[in-house]
C-alpha positions in Angstrom: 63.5 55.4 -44.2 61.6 57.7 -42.2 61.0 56.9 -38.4 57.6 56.6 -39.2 57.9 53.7 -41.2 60.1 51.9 -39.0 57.3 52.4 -36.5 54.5 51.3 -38.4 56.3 47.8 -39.6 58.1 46.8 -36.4 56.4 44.5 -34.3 54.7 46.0 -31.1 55.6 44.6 -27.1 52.3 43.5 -26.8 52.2 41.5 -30.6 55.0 39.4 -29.5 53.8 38.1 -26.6 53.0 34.7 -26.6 49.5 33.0 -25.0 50.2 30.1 -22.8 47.6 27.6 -23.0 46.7 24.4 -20.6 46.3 21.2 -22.6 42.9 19.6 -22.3 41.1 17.1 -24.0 38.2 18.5 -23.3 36.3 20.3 -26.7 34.4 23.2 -26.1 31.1 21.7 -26.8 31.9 19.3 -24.2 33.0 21.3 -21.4 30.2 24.0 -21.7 28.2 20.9 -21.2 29.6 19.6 -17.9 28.7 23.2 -17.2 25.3 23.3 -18.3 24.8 20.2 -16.6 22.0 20.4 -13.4 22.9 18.8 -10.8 20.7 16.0 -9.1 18.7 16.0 -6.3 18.9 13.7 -3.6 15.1 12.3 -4.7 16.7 11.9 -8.4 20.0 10.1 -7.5 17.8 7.8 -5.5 15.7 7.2 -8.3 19.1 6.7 -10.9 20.6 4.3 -8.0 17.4 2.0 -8.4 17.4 1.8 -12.0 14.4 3.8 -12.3 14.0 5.4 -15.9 10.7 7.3 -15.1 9.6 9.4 -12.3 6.4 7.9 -12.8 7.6 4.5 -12.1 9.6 5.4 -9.1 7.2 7.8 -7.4 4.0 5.2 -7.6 6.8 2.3 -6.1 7.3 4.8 -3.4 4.1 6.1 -3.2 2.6 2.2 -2.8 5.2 1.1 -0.4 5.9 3.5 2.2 1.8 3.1 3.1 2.3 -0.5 2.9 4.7 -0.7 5.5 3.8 1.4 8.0 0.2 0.4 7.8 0.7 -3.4 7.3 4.2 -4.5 9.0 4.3 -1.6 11.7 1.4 -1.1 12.8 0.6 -4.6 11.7 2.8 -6.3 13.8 0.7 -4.5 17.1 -1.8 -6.6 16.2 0.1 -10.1 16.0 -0.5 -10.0 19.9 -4.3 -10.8 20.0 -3.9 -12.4 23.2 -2.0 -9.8 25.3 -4.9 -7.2 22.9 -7.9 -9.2 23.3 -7.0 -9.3 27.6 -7.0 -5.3 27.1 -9.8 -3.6 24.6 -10.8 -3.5 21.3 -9.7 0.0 20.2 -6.3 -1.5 20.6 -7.0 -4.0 17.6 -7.0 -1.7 15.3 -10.9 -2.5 14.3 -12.7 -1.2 16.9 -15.4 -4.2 17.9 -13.8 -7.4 16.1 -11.8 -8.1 19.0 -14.4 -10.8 20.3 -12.9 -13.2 17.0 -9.8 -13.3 18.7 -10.7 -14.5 22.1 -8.5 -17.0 23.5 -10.9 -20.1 23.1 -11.2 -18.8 18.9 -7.8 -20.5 19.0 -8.2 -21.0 15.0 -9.6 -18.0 14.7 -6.8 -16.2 16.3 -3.8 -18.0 14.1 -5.3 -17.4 11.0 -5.6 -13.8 12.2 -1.7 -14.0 12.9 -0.8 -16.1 9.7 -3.0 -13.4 7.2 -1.6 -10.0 8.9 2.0 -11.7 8.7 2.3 -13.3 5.6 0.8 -10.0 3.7 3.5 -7.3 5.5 6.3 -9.9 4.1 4.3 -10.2 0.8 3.9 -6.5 0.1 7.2 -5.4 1.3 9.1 -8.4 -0.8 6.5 -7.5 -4.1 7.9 -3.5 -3.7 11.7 -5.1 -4.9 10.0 -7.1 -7.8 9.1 -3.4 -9.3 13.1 -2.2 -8.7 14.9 -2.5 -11.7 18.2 -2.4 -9.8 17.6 -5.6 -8.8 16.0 -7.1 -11.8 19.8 -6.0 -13.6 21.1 -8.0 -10.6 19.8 -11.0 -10.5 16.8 -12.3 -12.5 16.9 -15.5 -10.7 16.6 -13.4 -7.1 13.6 -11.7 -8.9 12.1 -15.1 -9.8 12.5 -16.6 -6.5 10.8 -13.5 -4.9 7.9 -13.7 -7.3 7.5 -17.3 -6.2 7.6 -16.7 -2.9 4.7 -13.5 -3.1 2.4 -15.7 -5.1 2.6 -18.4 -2.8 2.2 -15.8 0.1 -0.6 -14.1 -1.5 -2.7 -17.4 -1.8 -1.9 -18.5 2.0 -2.8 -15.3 3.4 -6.0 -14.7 1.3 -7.2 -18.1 2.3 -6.5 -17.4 6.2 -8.3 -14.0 5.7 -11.5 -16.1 4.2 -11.2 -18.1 6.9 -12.7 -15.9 9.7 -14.2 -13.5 6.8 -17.9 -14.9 7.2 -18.7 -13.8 11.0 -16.0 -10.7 10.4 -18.2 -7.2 10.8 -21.3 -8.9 11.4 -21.1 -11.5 9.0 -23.3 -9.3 6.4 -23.9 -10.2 2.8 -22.0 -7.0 1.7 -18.6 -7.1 4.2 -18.4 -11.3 2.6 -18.8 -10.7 -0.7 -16.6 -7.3 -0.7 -13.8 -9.2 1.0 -14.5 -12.3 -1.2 -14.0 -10.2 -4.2 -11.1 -8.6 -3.0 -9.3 -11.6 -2.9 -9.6 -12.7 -6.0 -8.9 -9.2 -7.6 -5.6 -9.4 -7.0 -5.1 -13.4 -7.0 -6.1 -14.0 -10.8 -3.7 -11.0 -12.0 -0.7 -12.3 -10.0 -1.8 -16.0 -11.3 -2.3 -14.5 -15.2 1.1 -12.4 -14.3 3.4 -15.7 -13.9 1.5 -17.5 -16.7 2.4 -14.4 -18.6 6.3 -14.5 -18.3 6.1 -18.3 -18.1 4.9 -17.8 -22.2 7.8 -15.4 -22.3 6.1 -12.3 -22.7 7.2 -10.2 -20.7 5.6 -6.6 -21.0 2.5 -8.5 -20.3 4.5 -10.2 -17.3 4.6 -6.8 -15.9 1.3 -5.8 -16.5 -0.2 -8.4 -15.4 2.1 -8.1 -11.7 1.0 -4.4 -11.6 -2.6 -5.2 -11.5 -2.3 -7.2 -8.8 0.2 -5.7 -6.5 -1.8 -2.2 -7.3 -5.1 -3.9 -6.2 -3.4 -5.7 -3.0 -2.7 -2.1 -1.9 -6.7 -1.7 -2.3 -6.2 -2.8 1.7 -4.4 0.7 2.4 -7.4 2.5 0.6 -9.9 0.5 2.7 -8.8 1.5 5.9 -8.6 5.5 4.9 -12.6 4.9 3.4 -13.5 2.9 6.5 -12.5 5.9 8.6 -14.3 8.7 6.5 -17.4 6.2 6.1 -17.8 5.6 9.7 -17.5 9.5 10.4 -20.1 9.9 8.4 -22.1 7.2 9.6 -21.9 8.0 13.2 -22.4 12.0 12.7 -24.8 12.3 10.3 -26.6 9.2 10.0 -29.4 7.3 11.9 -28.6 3.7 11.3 -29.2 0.6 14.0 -26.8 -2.5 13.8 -27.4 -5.7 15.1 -24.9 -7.2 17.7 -25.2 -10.8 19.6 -24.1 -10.1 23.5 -21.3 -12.0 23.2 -20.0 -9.9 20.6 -21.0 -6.8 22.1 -19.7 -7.9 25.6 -16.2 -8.8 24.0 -16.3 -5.0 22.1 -17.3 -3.0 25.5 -15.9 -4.5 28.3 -18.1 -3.0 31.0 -20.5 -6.0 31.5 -22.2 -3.7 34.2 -23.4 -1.0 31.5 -23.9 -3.3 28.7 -26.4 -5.7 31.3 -27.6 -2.0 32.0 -28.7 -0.9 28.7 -29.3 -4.5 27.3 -30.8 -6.7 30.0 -31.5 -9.2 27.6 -27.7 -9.9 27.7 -27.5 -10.8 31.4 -29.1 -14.2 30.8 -28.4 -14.7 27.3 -25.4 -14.5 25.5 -26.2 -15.4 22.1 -29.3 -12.9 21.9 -29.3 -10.5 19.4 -29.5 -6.8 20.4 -30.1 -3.5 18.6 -27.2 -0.8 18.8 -28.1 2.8 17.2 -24.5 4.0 15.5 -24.3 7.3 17.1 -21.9 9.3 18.8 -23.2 8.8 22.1 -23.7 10.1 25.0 -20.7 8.8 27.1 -17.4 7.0 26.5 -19.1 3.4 26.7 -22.0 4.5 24.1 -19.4 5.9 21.9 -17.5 3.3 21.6 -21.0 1.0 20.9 -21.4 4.1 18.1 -17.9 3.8 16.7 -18.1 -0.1 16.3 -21.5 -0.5 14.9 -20.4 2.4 11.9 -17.5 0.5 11.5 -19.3 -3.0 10.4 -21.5 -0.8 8.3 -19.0 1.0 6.4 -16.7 -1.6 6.4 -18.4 -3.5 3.4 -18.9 0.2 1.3 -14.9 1.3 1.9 -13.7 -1.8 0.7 -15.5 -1.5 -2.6 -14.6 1.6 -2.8 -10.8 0.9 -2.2 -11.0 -2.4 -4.9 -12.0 0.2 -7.7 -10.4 3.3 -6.9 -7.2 0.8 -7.3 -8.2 -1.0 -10.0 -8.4 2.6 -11.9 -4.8 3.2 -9.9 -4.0 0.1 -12.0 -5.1 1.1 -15.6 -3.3 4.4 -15.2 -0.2 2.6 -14.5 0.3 -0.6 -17.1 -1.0 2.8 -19.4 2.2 4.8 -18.5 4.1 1.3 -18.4 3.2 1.4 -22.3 3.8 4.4 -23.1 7.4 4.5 -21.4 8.1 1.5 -23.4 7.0 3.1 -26.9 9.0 6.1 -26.4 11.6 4.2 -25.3 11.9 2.2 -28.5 11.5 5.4 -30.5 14.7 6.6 -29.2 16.1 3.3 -30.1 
């Protein structure tokens, strides 16, 4: 045989080498998988540790609550002392002017003050874990008792607030009916909400709940309205308000330049005195400017904050839907 032939039919060094191969279970869809995978971000772990299927659903709980607390429970809880506030000015309140309610012989005045700004930063910071579905998967009998305990909250503390609502910002048609109204926004949906899951339905249950928690944080839109309406108001307007001097006495807290510009006040405390709602001239004036576009905007920004909610609302028992539909598609 010639050498050539030997050559061509013997094996080669490198043909008899033999691959070594790792075991794995792994098949090779599956591994280029755990690949391909992205990895999470810290916002989208925190959103799969809750339970939270949706980043719609997660980012309005978020976006609701962090507001809510700050604005209600910690800047809130500044206002709880209205006798250490009311002994310093008005500004400190938080609502520039209203401080005269809470003087110390409006003793009722003052507790139901304390009671409504309480009761509402526990109620909106225990109604944010009713909307968790971590804790739902926990314990449904937690989730009741929490519901029971925001309804009951909700009625307390909107009964306090109508309390001292009628002499609140003037005591104007407009502020009593707008706060009035606001109440009950958010009262019949919670009230229809546990009727709702009561009757065992409960998709309705949950729309029902986010009407009303939704339209609670109407309060949070208020205060942002209040504060554009009164800018407004105060720089480009050229309204007058009307103040008793006790009020206005209790807002300004320099008798000396109120008895100045309003001499009427000097032997009558319960007479009623015209205040222009300007910027002013001086720190005492602008204050007097500041308060007075505060009572008038007050009843405009909380109409405006019940329906820009309510619309809030509608958007989100929408989504609620449709995540529900797709979901039993998949299914």
């Amino acid at each position: 045989m010639a050498p050539s032939a030997l050559l061509s039919t013997s094996p080669t060094r490198a043909s008899s080498r033999k691959t070594i191969t790792k075991p794995t279970n792994e098949t090779p869809t599956e591994k280029t998988a755990l690949l391909s995978k992205p990895k999470l971000s810290a916002a989208q772990r925190f959103q799969k540790y809750l339970g939270f299927k949706t980043r719609s659903a997660y980012w309005a709980t978020l976006g609701l609550s962090i507001p809510w607390l700050f604005l209600m429970c910690i800047n809130g809880s500044f206002d709880l002392d209205i006798e250490g506030v009311a002994k310093k000015n008005g500004q400190d309140l938080g609502i520039l002017g209203e401080v005269w309610l809470f003087r110390p012989e409006e003793y009722l005045m003052r507790k139901a003050f304390q009671i409504h700004v309480g009761l509402f930063c526990l109620v909106g910071a225990m109604a944010i874990f009713q909307f968790i579905p971590a804790i739902r998967q926990y314990s449904l009998k937690l989730h009741r008792y929490i519901g029971y305990f925001v309804l009951i909250g909700a009625v307390v503390g909107t009964g306090t607030g109508w309390f001292f609502t009628p002499p609140s910002f003037g005591g104007s048609w407009d502020e009593n009916v707008s706060l009035y109204a606001f109440g009950l926004m958010f009262l019949i949906p919670s009230f229809i909400s546990w009727r709702r899951i009561r009757q065992g339905k409960i998709q309705e249950h949950k729309e029902w709940a986010i009407r009303g928690m939704v339209t609670m944080g109407g309060a949070l839109t208020m205060r942002v309205m209040m504060l554009l309406t009164s800018f407004v108001i105060v720089y480009f307007g050229r309204w007058d308000g009307i103040w008793t001097c006790n009020q206005f006495l209790a807002a300004i807290e320099d008798d000396a330049w109120v008895f100045g510009n309003y001499p009427v006040c000097r032997t009558d405390v319960l007479a009623r005195i015209v205040v222009p709602a300007t910027a002013g001239s001086d720190v005492n004036s602008a204050k007097a400017g500041r308060a007075t576009a505060y009572r008038f905007g007050f009843g405009t920004a909380m109409w405006i904050g019940m329906v820009a909610n309510s619309y809030l609302a509608e958007y989100l028992v929408h989504r609620s839907r449709k995540n529900l539909q797709e979901r039993s598609v998949k299914l």
